[in-house]
Every structure is written in C-alpha cells, then in structure tokens.
N, C-alpha and C positions, 0 to 999 in steps of 0.2 A: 192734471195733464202734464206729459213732460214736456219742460219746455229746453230749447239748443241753448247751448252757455256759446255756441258759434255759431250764430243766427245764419249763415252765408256756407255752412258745411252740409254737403249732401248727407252724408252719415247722421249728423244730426237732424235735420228733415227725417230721415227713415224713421228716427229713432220717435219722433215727434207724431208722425203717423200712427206706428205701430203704437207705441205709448203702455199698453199694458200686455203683457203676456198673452193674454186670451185672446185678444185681438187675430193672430197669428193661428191658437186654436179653433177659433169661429170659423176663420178665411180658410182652412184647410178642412174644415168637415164641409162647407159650402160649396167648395172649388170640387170635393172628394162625391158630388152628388145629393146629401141630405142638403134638402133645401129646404121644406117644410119646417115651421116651427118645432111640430111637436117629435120632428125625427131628429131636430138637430137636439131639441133637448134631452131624448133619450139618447142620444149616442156621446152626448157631453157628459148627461146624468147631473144639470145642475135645476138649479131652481128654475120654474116658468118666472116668477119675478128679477131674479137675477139674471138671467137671459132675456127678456124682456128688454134690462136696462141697457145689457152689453149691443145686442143690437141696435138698440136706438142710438147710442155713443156711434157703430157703425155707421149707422146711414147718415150722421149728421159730420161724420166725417168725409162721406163721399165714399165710401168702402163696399157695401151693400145697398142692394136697393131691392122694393118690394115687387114681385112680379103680382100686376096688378088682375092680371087672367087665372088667378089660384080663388079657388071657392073658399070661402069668408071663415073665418072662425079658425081655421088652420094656415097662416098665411104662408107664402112661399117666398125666399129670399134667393138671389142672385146674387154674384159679385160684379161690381162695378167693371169700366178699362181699367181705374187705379186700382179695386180689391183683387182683380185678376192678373193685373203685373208684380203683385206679389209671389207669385206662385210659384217662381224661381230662387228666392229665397227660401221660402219653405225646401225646396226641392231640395238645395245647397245643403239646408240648417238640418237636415233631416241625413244628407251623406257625412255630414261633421259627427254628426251623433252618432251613425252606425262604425266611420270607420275603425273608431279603437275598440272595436266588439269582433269576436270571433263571428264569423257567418251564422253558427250554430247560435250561438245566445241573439239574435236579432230578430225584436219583436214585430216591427215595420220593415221594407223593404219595395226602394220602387223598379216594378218590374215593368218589360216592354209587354202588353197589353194580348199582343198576336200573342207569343213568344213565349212567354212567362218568363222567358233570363231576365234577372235582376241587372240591371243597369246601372251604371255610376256616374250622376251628372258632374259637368266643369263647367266653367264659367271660359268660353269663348268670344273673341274679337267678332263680331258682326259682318265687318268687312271684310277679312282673310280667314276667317275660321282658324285663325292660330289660340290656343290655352294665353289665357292671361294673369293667369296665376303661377306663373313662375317668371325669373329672373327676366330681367328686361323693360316690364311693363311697373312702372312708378307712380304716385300720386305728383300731380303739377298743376299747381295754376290755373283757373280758369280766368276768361275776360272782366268777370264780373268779382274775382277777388276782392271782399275787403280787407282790412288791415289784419286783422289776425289769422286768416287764410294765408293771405301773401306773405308773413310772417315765416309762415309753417311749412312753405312748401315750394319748389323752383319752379322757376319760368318755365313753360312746356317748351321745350329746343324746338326750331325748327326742323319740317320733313328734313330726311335726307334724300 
C-alpha cells in the first residue's frame, strides 16, 4: 500500500486510496455498468484469482461493495459514496489523456448520453460555477495544516 510522505496532504490521501492503478480501472468498469463478477472479468480479461484479490483490497477499502440481492455464484458489485466520487477524476484523467490526440486517433470518448456529442469535462467552483483551473484559484492552507503543509503553502487571504 502507498503510503503520504504528507500524512495531512489531500493529494496524498487520493494517492493513498487509489494506491494501485487498477484501482481506478475496476471503479470505472463498475461505475461504466459491468457489475457482475464474471462481466467485470471479461471486460478487464484478467484472472478470476487476481480479480478476486483486487476486489477484496476494494471492499476492505470502502471502495466497492457487494450487492447482496445478486444470485449467488456470480456476485454483483457496486461502487461505494467514496468508490462513486471518484468518478470525476476518472472523467478528468480520461479528457487529460484524449486531449493531446487528434479527435480521429481517440479510442474512448465521453459523450452526452441523449446527444451523442462528445463533451469535455472541467473542473468547476460548486458555488459560482466559475473553471478553477485557471489563473486565480491557488492551493492555501487549511485550518488543520500541519507543519509541512503550512510549510508549503500561504494563508488562505481573506474573502474580499
């Protein structure tokens, strides 16, 4: 397991969560519908033993859980509120990877549902709907800063 060299840094929490690659692959075939054991391992194409273990690491993480109304022998998984607030990241990690690809070479692509246009998620303020991915919005401080945080990073200024 990875563990934060910044025990008190969100980023390293995510990183602590997520922990191995697949992690991220599981939660996105889950999220993507295959829930069923044996569909998530045909669509991974990995081992039942090794799939097996990676979901267990899941559930014991809080990631996935078992929907316990699925008929016995093929079981059916869920994603957790934490495996399911990943999904923005995926969403994100998934426009990072298409955007240096020509349209034409791009082998995933998330499109609006109705619609079929392909869409391009941002990362938005909750409370103004402004982009916070550009100029203005900084990392600062939180109240619960320890030392090597506060170190690294300014006071949040007051509103204006």
């Amino acid at each position: 397991m990875t563990r934060a060299r910044i025990p008190d840094c969100p980023l390293a929490r995510t990183v602590e969560v997520i922990d191995q690659w697949w992690t991220l692959e599981i939660l996105h075939v889950v999220l993507g519908g295959h829930t069923r054991f044996s569909s998530i391992r045909r669509d991974l194409e990995t081992p039942a033993d090794v799939l097996a273990d990676r979901i267990a690491a899941l559930r014991a993480k809080g990631l996935l859980e078992v929907d316990d109304t699925a008929e016995p022998g093929d079981p059916t998984y869920r994603a957790t509120d934490l495996g399911g607030s990943l999904r923005p990241l995926l969403l994100v990690m998934a426009a990072f990877g298409n955007h240096r690809l020509a349209p034409e070479d791009r082998s995933v692509v998330l499109v609006d549902e109705e619609t079929g246009r392909e869409v391009d998620p941002v990362v938005v303020d909750r409370a103004t709907g402004r982009r916070v991915d550009t100029a203005g919005f900084v990392f600062a401080r939180g109240p619960k800063a320890g030392e090597q945080v506060a170190a690294r990073y300014p006071e949040a200024r007051a509103g204006r």
